[in-house]
Backbone bond lengths (Angstrom), bond angles and torsions (degrees), N, CA, C in turn:
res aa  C-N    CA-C-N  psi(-1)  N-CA   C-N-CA  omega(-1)  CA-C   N-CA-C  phi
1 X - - - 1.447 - - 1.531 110.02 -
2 X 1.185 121.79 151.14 1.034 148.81 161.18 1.909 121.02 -21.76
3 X 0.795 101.44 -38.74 1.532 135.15 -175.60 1.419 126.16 -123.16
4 X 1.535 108.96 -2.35 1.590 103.46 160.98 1.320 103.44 106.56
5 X 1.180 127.13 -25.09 1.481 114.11 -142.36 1.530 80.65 -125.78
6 X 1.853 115.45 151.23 1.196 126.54 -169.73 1.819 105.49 -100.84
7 X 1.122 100.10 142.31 1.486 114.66 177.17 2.058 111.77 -32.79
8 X 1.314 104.18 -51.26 1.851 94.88 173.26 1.326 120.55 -35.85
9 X 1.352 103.51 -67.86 1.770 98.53 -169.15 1.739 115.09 -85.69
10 X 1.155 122.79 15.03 1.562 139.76 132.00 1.334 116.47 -58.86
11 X 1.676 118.67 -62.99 1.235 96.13 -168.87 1.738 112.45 -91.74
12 X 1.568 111.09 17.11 1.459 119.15 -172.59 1.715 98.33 -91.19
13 X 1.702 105.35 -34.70 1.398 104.13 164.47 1.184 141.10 -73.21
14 X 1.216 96.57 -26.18 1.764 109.82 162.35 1.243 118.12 -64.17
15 X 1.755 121.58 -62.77 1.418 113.22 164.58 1.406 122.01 -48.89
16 X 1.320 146.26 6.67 1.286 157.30 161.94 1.258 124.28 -59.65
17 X 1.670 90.97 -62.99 1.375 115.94 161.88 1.256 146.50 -54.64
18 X 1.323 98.23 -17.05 1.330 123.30 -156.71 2.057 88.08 -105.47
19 X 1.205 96.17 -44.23 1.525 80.19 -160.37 2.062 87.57 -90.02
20 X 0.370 127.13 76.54 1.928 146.34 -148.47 1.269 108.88 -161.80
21 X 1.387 106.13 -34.60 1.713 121.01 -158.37 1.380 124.76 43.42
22 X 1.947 96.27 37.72 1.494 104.63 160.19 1.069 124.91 -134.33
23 X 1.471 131.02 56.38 1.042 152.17 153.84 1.757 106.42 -167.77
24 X 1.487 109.65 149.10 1.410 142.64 -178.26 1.296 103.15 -120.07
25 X 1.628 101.25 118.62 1.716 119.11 151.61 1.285 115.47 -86.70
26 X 0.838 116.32 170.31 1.846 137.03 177.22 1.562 100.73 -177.17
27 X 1.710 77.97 125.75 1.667 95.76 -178.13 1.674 105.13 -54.75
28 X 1.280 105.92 146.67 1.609 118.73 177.44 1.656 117.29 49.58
29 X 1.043 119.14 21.37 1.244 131.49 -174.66 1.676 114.18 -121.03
30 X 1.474 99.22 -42.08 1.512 115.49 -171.74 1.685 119.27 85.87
31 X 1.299 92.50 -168.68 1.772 103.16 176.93 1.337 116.66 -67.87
32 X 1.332 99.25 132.16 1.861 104.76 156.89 1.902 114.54 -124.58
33 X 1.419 95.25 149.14 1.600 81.58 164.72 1.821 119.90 -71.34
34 X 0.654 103.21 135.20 1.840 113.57 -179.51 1.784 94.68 -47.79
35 X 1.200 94.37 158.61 1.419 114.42 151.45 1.542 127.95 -124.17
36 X 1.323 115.80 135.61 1.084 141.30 -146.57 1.705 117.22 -103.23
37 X 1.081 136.03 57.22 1.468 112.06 -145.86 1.578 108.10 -92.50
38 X 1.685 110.86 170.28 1.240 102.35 -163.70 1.799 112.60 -72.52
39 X 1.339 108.51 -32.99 1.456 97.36 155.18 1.559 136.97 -31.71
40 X 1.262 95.12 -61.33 1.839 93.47 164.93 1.520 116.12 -44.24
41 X 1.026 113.06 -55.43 1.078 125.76 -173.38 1.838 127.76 -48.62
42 X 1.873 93.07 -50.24 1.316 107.47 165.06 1.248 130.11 -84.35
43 X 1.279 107.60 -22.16 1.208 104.19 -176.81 2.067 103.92 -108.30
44 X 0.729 112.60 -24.18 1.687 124.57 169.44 1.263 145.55 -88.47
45 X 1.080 116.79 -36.98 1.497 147.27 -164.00 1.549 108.09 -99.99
46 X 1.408 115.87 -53.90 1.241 122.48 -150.48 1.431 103.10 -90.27
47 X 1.791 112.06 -41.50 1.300 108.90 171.20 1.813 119.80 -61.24
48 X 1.247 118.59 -14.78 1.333 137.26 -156.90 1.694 91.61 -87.82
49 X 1.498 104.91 -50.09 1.078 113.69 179.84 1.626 122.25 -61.97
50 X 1.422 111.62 -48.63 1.413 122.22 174.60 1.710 126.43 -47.41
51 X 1.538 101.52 -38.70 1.071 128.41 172.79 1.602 110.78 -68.87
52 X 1.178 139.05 -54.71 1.225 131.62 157.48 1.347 131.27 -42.78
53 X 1.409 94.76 -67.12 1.636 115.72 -178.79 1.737 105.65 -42.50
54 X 1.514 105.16 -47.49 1.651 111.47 -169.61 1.854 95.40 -64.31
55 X 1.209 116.32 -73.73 1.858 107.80 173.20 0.954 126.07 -55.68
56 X 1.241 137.46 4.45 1.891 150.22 132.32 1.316 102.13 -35.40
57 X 1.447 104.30 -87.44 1.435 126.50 -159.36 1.461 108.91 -47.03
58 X 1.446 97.84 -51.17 1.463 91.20 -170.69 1.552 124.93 -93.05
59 X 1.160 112.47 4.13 1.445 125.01 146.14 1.337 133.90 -52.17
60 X 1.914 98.26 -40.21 1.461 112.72 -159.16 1.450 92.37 -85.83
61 X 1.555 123.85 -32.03 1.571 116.13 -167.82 1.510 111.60 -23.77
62 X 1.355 112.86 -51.31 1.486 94.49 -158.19 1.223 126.78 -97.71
63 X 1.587 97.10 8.86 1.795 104.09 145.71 1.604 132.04 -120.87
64 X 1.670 105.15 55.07 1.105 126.90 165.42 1.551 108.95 -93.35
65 X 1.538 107.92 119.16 1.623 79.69 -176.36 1.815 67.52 -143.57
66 X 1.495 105.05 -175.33 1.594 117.85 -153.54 1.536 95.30 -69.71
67 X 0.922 145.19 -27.27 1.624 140.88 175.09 1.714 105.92 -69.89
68 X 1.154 120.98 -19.42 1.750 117.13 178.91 1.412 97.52 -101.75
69 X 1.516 123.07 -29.15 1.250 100.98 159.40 1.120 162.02 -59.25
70 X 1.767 100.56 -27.51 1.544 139.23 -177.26 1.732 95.48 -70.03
71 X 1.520 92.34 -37.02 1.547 82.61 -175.42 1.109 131.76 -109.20
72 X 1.196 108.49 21.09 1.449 125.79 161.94 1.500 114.35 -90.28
73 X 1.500 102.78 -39.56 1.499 110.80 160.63 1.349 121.75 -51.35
74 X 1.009 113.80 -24.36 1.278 126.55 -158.22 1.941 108.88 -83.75
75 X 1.257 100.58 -39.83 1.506 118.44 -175.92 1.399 97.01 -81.09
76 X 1.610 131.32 -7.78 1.606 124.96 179.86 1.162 89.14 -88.93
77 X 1.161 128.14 -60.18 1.601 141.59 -175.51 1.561 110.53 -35.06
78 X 1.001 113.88 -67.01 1.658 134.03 155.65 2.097 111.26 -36.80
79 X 1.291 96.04 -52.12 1.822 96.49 176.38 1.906 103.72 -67.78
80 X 1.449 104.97 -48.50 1.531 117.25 -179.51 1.983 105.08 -34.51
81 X 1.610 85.34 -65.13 1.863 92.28 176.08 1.346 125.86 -43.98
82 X 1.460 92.23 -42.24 1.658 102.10 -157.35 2.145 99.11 -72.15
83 X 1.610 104.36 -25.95 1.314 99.67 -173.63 1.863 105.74 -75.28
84 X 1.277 104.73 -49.65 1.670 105.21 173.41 1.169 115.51 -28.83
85 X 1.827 112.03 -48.29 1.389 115.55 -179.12 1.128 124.64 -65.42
86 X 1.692 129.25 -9.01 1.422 110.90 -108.02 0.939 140.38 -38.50
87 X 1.218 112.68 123.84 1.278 131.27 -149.89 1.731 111.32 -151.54
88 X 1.415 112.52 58.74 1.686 140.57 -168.07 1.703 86.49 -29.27
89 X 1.109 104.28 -84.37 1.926 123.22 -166.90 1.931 88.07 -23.71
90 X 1.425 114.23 -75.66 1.096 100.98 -151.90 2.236 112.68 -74.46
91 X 1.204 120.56 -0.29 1.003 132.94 118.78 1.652 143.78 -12.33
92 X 1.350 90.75 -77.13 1.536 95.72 167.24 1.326 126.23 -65.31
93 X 1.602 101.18 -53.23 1.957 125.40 170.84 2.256 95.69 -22.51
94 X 1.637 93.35 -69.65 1.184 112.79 -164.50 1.567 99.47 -53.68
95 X 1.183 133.16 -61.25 1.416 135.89 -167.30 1.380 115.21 -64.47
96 X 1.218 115.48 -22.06 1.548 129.91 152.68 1.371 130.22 -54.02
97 X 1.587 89.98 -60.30 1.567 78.94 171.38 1.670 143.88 -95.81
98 X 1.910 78.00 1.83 1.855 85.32 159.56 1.573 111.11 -71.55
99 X 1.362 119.31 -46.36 1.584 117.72 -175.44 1.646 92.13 -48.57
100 X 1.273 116.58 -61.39 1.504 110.16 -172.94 1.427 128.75 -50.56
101 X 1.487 117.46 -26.34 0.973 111.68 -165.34 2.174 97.94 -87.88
102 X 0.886 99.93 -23.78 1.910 114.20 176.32 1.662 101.16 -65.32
103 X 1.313 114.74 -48.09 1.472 116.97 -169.28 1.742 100.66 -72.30
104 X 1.435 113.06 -46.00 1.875 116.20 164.59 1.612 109.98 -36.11
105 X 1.288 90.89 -61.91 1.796 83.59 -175.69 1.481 123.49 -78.70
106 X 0.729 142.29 16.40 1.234 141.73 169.92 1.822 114.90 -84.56
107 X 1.878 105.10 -32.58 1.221 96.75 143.21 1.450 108.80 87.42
108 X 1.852 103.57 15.33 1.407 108.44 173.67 1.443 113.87 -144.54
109 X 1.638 95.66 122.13 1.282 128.47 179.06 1.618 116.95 -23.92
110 X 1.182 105.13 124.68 1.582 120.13 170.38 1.759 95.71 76.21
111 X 1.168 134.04 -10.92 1.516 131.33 -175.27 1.919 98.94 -68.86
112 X 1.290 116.81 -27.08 1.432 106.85 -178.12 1.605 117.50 -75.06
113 X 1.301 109.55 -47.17 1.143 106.48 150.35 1.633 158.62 -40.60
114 X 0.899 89.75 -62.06 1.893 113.14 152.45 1.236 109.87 -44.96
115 X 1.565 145.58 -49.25 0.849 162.10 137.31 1.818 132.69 -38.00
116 X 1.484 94.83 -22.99 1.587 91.42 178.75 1.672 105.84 -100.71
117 X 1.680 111.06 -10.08 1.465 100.32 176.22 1.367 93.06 -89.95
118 X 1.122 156.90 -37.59 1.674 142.62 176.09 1.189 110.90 -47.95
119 X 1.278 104.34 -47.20 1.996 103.67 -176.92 1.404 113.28 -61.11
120 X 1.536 108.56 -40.52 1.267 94.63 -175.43 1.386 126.92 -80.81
121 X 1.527 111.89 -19.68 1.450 110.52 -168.86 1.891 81.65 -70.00
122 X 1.272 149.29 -50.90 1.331 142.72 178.96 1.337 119.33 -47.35
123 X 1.446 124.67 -28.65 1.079 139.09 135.78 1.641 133.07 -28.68
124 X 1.131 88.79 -68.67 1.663 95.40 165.14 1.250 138.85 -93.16
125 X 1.195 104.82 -7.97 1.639 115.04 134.42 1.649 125.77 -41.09
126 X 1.581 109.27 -65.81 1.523 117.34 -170.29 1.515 89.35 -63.57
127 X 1.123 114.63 -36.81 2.144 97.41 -174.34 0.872 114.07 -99.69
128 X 1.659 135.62 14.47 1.667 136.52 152.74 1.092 129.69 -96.38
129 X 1.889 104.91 0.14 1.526 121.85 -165.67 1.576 85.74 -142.40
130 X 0.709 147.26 -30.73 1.327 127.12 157.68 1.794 103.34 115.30
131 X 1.326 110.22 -159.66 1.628 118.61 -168.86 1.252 103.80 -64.23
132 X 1.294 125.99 109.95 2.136 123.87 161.49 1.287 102.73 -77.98
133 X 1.419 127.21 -48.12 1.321 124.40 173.59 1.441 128.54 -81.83
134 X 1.724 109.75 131.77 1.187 122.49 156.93 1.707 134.12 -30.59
135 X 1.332 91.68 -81.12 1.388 123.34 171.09 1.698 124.23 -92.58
136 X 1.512 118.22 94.42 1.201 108.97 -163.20 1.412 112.88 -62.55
137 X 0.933 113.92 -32.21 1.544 114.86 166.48 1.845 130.71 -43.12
138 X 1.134 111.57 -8.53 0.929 122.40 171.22 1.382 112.18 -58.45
139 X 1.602 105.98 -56.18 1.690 123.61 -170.92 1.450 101.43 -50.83
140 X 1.196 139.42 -60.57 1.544 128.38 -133.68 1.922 66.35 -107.42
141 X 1.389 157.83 -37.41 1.750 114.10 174.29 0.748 106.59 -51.95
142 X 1.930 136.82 -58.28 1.203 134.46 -164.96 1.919 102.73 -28.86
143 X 1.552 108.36 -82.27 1.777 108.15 176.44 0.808 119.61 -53.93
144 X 1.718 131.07 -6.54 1.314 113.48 159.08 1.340 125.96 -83.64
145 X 1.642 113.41 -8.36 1.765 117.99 178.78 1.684 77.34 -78.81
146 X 1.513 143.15 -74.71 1.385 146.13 162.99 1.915 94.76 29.47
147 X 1.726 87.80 -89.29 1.075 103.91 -167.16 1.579 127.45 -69.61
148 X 1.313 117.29 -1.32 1.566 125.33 160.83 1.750 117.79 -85.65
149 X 1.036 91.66 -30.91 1.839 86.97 159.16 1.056 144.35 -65.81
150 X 1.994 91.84 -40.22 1.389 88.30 174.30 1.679 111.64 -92.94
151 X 1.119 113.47 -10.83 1.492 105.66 159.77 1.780 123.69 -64.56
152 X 1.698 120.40 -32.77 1.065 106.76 137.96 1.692 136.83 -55.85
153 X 1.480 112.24 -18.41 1.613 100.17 172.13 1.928 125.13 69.59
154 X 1.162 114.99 7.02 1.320 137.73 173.84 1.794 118.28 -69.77
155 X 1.123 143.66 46.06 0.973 136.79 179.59 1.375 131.53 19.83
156 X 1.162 110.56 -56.79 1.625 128.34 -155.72 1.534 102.01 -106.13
157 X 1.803 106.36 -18.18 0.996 101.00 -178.48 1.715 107.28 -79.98
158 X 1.286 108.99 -55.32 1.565 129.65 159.67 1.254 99.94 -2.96
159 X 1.314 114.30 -103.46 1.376 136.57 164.27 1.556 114.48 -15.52
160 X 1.133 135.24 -49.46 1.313 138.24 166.44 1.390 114.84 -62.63
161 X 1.456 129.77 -28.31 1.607 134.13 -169.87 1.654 90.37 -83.72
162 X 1.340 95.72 -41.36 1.951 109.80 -161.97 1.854 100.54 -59.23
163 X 1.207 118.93 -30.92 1.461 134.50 -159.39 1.571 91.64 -97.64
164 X 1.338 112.14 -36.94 1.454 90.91 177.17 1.491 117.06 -71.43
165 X 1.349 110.72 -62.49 1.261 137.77 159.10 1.611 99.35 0.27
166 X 1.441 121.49 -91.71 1.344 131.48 -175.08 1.555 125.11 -59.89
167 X 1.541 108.40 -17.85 1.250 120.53 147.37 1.073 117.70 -48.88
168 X 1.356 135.44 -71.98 1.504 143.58 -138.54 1.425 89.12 -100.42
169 X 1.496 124.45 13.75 1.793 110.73 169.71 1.509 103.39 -56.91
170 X 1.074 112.09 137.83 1.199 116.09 167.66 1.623 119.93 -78.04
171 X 0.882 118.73 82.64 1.938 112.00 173.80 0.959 153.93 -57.71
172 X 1.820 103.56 12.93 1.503 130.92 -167.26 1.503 133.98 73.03
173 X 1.789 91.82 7.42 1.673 82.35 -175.83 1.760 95.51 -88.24
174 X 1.546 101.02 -166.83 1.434 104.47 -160.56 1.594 96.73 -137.84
């Protein structure tokens, strides 16, 4: 090939993708990126998501200790920048890997996974459909109410910020 690299781990990445549900084959046609619509999203995705995210969180409570906090803070801090800039990409990066870093601690097997193909097909939604939000600043308060709950440590409260949170995703409709 053209580029060095042999057809296997091309088409091992493609089938990756594919079972990701972000990319579409068609015989003799080739790859496309999937489309994502906000239906899926609202009505599929988000509840899928809520449901995880909520037995994440509250798993992880009791290994939140001031070093997972700093760095959870840390990824708002990082969303905060990225809105001044705006600068969506580094935005998302950040909001990613706070969800990720909550779904890590919780500390149960195969839950990161399960979880990283939902995010992303929502993922690739917001960057195949473009800006839902107005005000980028919205995103990194949203994880920052996130991150005042769980620094209060309240269960139900958690869970209640988490429900809003995934509520108020924006899904691109208008």
């Amino acid at each position: 090939m053209q580029m060095g690299v042999s057809r296997g781990p091309v088409r091992e990445a493609i089938r990756m993708l594919e079972q990701e549900g972000l990319l579409v084959s068609l015989p003799y046609k080739g790859a496309t990126v999937a489309v994502i619509s906000c239906e899926e999203v609202r009505d599929v995705l988000n509840p899928i998501r809520l449901i995880i995210e909520t037995y994440a969180i509250r798993r992880a409570l009791p290994n939140i200790g001031e070093f997972e906090m700093e760095r959870l803070a840390s990824f708002v801090s990082d969303m905060k920048e990225g809105a001044a800039q705006h600068n969506l990409n580094r935005i998302i990066e950040s909001d990613l890997a706070f969800h990720e870093c909550v779904i890590s601690l919780a500390r149960a097997p195969g839950l990161l996974g399960t979880w990283t193909s939902n995010y992303n097909r929502i993922h690739l939604h917001l960057t195949t459909q473009g800006q839902a939000y107005e005000d980028l600043n919205d995103l990194w308060k949203e994880h920052d109410k996130l991150l005042q709950s769980i620094r209060e440590g309240d269960p139900e409260e958690i869970s209640a910020a988490w429900a809003e949170h995934i509520e108020t995703y924006k899904s691109g409709e208008a």
